[in-house]
TORGUBA-17013 format. One line per 3 residues: number of its first residue (from 1); their letters; for each residue x, y negated, z of C-alpha. Coordinates in steps of 0.1 Angstrom, whole numbers, plus 5000, padded with zeros to 4 digits. Last residue first. Example, Ala and Ser with C-alpha at 12.3 -4.5 7.8 and 13.67 -1.06 7.14 Angstrom:
2
2) SA) 5137,5011,5071 | 5123,5045,5078
This chain:
219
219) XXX) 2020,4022,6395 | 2003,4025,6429 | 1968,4012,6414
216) XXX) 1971,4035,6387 | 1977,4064,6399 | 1953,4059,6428
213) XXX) 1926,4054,6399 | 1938,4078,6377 | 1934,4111,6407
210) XXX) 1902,4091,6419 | 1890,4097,6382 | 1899,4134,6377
207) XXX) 1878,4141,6412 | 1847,4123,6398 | 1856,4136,6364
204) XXX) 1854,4171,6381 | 1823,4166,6400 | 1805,4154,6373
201) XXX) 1815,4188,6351 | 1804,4209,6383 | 1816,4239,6399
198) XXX) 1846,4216,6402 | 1883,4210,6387 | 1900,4179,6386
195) XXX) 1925,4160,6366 | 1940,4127,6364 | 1964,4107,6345
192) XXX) 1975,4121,6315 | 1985,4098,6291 | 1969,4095,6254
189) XXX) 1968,4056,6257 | 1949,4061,6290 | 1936,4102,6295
186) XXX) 1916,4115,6324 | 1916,4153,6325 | 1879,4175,6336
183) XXX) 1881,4209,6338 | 1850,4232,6348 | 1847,4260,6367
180) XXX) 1817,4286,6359 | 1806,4312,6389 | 1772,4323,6370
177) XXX) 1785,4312,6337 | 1814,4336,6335 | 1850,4316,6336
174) XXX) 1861,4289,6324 | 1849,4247,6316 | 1867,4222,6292
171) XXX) 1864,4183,6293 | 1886,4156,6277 | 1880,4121,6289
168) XXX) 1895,4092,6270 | 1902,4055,6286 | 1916,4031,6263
165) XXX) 1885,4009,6258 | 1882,4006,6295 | 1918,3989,6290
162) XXX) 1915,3948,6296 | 1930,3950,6332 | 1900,3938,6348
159) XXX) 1877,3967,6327 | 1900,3997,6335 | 1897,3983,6371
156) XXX) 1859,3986,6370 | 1859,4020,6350 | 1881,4037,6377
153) XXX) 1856,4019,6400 | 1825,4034,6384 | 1837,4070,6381
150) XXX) 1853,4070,6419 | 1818,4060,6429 | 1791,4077,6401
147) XXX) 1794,4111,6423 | 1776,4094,6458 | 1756,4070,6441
144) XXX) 1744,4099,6418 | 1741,4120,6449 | 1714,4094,6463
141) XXX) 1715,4070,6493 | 1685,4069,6511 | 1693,4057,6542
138) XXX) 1695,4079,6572 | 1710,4058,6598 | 1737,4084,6606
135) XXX) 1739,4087,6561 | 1741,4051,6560 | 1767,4046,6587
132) XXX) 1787,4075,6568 | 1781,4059,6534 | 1798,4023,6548
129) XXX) 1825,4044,6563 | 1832,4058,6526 | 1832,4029,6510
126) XXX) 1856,4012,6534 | 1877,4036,6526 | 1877,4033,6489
123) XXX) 1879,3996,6494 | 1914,4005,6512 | 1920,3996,6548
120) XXX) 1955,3980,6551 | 1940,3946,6568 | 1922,3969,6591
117) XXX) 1886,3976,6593 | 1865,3963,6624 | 1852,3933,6611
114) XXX) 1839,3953,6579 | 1822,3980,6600 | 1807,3962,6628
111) XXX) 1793,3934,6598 | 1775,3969,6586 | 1765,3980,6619
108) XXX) 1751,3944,6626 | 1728,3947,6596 | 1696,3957,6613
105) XXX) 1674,3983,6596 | 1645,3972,6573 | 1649,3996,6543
102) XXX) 1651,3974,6513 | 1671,3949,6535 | 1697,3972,6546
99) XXX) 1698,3988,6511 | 1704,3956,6499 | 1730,3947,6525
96) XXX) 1753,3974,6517 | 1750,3970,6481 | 1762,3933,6483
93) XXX) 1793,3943,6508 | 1801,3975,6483 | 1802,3952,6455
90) XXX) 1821,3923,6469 | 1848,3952,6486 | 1852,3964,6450
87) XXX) 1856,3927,6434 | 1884,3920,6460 | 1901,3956,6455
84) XXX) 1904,3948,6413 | 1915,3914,6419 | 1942,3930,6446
81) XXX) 1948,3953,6415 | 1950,3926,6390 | 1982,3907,6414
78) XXX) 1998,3937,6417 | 1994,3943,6380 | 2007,3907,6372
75) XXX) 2038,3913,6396 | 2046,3946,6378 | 2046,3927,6345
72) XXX) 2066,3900,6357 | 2090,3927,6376 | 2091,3946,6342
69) XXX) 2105,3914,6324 | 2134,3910,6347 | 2143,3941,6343
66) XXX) 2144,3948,6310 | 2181,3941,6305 | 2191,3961,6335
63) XXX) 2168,3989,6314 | 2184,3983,6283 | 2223,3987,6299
60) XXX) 2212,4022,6319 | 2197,4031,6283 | 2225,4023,6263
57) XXX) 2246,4038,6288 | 2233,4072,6287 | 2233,4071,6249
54) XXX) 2267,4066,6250 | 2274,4095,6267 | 2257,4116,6242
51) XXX) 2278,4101,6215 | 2311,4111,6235 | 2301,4145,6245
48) XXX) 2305,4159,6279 | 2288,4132,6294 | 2292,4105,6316
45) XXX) 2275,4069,6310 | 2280,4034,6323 | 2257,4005,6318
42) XXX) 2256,3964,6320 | 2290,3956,6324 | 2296,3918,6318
39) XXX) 2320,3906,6287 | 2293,3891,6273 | 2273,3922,6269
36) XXX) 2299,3954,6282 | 2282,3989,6276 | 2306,4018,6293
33) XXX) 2309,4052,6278 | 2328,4077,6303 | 2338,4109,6278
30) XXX) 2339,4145,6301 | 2368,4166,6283 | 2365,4204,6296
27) XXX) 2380,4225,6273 | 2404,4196,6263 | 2416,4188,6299
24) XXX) 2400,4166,6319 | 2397,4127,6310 | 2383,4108,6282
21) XXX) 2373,4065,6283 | 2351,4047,6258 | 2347,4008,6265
18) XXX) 2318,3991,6245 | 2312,3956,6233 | 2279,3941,6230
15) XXX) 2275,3904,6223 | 2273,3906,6187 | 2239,3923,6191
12) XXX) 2225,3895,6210 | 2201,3875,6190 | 2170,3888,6207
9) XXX) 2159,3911,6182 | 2189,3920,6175 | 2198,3929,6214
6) XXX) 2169,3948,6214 | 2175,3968,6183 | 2209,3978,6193
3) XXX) 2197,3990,6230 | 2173,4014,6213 | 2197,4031,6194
């Protein structure tokens, strides 16, 4: 039991004491398990058998012990992600201005575009109004920029958050060649977190990896 070994670990296990409670009749017994650590209940479980039922508390009781320490590690992946959206918008402002310069056209519309944006606008977004003032002014901006985006800051994040080394890509394609689909998941630690089909195999990572990156920014 999961819930034993934690409170050994953390010099606790003589703290836990458990209530175990049956009601309805005999063809129907439900058992009510309840986890008390220092006298204080920290889960409940209901189940039709006893051991069961204990299990569901064990976990309720582990996860109320957890808690604390998930909030800290939720408040340091908040804290990465905004990291992660600073460096983006950087990026996107220095590009933005290099192909200004390369090309000769004013930068007002670009300054336009990031005064303008809301305090809830998403580097993603901002991204994307940036390539449709480049595309009106007719900058060159190539498909690779275009399919490399959702690629690159997937990777970026991975990279603040110590884990591009964790990231595995597993591709597989069907159907005749002429009208081919292909299949692109995004694994981390083995875990699914994106997938996306396309005529394409770039298109479908690109797709796979905007699927990971919002999952992994809401998390």
């Amino acid at each position: 039991m999961e819930l034993n070994n934690y409170l050994q670990t953390h010099g606790g296990i003589g703290r836990l004491r458990w209530k175990e409670e049956a009601s309805g009749p005999e063809s129907k017994r439900l058992w009510t398990a309840t986890a008390f650590i220092d006298g204080v209940e920290h889960g409940k479980g209901i189940d039709s058998n006893k051991r069961d039922a204990k299990e569901i508390a064990s976990k309720e009781a582990l996860e109320f012990l957890l808690k604390p320490a998930k909030m800290k590690r939720l408040t340091k992946r908040y804290r990465m992600a905004r990291l992660f959206h600073f460096s983006v918008f950087i990026d996107i402002l220095a590009d933005a201005l290099e192909v200004a310069r390369r090309d000769k056209y004013s930068k007002s519309w670009i300054a336009e575009t990031l005064s303008s944006r809301s305090s809830k606008s998403s580097p993603a977004l901002i991204h994307e109004q940036l390539h449709l003032k480049f595309r009106s002014h007719r900058l060159r901006f190539t498909r690779k920029d275009m399919a490399d985006h959702h690629r690159m800051n997937l990777n970026k994040f991975l990279q603040v958050n110590g884990g591009v080394n964790r990231l595995d890509w597993k591709i597989n394609s069907s159907g005749p060649e002429s009208s081919q689909t292909w299949i692109a998941t995004a694994k981390i630690d083995g875990v699914e977190y994106g997938r996306g089909s396309a005529s394409s195999k770039a298109a479908a990572k690109e797709i796979a990896a905007q699927q990971a990156l919002q999952a992994l920014v809401q998390a």
